[in-house]
C-alpha positions as CSV (number, residue, x, y, z in Angstrom):
1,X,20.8,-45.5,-8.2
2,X,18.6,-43.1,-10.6
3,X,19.0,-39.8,-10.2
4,X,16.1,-37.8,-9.0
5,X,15.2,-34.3,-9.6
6,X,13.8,-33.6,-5.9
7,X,15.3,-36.1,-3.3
8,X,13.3,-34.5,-0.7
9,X,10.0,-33.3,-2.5
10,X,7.9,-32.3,0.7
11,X,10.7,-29.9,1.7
12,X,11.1,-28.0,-1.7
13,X,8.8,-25.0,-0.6
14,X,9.0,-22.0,2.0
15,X,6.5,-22.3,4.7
16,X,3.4,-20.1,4.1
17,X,2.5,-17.1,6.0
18,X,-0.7,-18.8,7.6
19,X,2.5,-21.2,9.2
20,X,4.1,-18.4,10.4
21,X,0.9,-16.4,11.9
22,X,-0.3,-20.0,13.4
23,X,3.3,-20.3,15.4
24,X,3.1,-16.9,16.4
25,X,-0.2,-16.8,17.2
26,X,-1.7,-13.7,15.3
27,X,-2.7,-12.2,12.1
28,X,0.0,-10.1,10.8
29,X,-0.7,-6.9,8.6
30,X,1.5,-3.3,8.2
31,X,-0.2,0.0,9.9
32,X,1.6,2.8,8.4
33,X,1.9,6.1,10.2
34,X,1.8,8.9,7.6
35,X,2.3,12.9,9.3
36,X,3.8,15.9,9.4
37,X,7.6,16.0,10.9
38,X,6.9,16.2,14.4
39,X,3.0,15.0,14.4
40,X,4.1,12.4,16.8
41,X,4.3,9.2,14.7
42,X,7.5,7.4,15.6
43,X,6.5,8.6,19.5
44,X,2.7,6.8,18.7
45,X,4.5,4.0,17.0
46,X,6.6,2.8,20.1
47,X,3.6,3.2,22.6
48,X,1.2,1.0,20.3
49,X,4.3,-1.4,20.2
50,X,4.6,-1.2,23.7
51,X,1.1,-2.0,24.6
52,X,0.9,-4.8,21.6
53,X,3.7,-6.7,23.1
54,X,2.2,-6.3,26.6
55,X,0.0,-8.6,24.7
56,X,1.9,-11.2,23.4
57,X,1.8,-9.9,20.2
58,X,5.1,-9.4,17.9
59,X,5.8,-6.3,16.1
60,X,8.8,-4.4,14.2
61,X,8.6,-0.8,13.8
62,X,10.4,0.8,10.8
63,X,11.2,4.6,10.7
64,X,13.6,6.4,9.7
65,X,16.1,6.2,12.3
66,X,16.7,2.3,11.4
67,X,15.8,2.8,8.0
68,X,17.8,5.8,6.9
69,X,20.8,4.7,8.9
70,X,21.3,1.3,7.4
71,X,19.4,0.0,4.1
72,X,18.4,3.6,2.4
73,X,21.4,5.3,3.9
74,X,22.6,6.0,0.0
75,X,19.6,8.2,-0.4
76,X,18.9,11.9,-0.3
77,X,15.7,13.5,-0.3
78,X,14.7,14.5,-4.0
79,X,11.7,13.9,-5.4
80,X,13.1,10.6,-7.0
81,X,14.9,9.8,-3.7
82,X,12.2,9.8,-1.4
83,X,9.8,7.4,-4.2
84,X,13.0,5.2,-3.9
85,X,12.8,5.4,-0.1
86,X,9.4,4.4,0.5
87,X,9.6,1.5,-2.2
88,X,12.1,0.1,-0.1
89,X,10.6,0.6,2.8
90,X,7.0,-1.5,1.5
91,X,8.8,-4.5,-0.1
92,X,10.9,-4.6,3.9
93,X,7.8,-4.3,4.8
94,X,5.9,-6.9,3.1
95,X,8.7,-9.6,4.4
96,X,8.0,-9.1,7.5
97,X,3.8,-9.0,7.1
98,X,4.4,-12.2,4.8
99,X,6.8,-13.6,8.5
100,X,3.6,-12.9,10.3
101,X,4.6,-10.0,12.2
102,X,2.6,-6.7,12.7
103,X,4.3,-4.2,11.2
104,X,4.3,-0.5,12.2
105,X,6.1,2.3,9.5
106,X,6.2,5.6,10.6
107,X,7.3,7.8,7.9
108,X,6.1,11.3,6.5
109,X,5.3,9.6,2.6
110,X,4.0,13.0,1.8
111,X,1.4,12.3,-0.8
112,X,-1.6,9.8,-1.9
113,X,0.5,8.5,-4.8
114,X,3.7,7.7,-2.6
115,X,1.2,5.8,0.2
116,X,-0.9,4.0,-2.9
117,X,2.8,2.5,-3.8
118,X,3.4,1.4,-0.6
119,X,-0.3,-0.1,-0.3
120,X,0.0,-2.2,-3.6
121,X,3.6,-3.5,-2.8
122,X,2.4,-4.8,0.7
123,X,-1.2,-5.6,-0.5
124,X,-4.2,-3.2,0.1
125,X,-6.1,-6.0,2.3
126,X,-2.5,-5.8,4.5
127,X,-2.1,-2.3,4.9
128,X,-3.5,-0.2,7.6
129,X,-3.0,3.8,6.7
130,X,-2.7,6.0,9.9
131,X,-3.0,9.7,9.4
132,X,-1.6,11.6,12.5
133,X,-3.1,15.1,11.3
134,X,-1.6,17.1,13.6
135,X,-1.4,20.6,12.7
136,X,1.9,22.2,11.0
137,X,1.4,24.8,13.6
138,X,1.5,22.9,16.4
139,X,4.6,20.7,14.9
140,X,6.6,23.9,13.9
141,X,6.1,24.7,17.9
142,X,7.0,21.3,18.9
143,X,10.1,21.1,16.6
144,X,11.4,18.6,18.0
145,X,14.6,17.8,15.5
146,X,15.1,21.7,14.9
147,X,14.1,21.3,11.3
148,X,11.5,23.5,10.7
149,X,12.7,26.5,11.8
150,X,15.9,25.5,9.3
151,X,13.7,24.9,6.8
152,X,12.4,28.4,7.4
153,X,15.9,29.8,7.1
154,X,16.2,28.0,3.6
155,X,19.0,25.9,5.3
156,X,16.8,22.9,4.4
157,X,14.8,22.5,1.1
158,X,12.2,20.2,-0.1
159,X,10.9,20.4,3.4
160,X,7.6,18.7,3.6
161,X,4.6,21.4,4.8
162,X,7.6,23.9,4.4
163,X,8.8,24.3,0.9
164,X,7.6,20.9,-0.3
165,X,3.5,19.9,-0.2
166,X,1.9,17.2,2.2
167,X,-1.4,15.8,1.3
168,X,-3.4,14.5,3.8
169,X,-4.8,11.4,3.0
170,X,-8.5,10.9,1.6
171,X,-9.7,7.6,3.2
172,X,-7.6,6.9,6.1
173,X,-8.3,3.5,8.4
174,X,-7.8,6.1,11.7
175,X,-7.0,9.9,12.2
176,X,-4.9,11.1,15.4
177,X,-4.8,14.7,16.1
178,X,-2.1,14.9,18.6
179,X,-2.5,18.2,19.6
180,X,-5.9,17.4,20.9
181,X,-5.5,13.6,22.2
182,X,-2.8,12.2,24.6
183,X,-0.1,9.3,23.6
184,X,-2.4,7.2,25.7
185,X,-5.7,8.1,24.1
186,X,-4.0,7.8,20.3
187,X,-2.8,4.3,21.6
188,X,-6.1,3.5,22.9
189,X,-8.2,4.2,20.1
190,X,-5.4,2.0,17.8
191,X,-5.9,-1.1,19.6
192,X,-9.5,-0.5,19.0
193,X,-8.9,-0.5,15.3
194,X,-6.1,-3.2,15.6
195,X,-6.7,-6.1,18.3
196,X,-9.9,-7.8,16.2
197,X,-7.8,-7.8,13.2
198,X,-4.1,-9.0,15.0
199,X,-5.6,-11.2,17.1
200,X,-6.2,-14.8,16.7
């Protein structure tokens, strides 16, 4: 019997993303929350998850708390650190857009360049930048991890809006002011944004 180089030739690719969307039903793309420590992104993130899945609609948030315990757990926070961080985070990221799955990131990414990264590594027609601009005043109040006030005590350094610069982003698909709107009315205006886009 001759030898053949594909035995099976109709199985020797990886189904396509459309496959994946069509089984699950919707369009998939990343929404990244970008804000202040304390702005309320990971606490925006799991409502809009919340409500999404309330619609049949399958998501996977990645923050810090999953990310920085487990796949970026080798990484500190200089300059070089957190580039390396967020790269990561955009090429996870893009596996699970490319799986069909919204995908929500929640993560400080503290300047224009850091976000443009993350944007070209997903795919700028994929990615969805959220700018919770709530101000440093009312997240130094908040202060919900204790950080700022030891940043103020020098205990931490490199602290974004601290002793490190945030810059807000120029063109953002959606800005949330927490200090002014509730979890429920940031969540409300996101599914405006997102259900036409996520929804098949």
């Amino acid at each position: 019997m001759e030898e053949t180089k594909h035995i099976y030739p109709i199985f020797d690719h990886m189904l396509s993303r459309s496959d994946k969307e069509e089984l699950l039903k919707q369009h998939s793309v990343m929404i990244w929350f970008t804000g202040l420590s304390g702005s309320g992104k990971s606490t925006i993130a799991i409502a809009l998850e919340r409500e999404l899945q309330k619609r049949g609609l399958l998501c996977r948030i990645l923050d810090g708390d999953n990310i920085r315990s487990g796949i970026n757990n080798n990484l500190g926070f200089s300059a070089e650190d957190r580039i390396e961080n967020i790269r990561r985070i955009a090429e996870i990221g893009k596996l699970f857009v490319d799986t069909g799955i919204i995908t929500i990131a929640a993560f400080i990414s503290p300047n224009n360049d850091i976000r443009e990264m993350a944007a070209n590594i997903i795919g700028k027609e994929n990615f969805m930048e959220i700018y919770v601009s709530t101000p440093i005043e009312e997240c130094e109040r908040r202060d919900v991890k204790g950080l700022y006030a030891k940043a103020r005590k020098g205990e931490i350094k490199n602290f974004t809006g601290i002793s490190a610069p945030f810059e807000a982003p120029q063109h953002p698909a959606l800005s949330l002011d927490t200090s002014k709107l509730s979890v429920e009315e940031s969540v409300n205006k996101l599914l405006e944004l997102i259900l036409p886009r996520v929804t098949r």
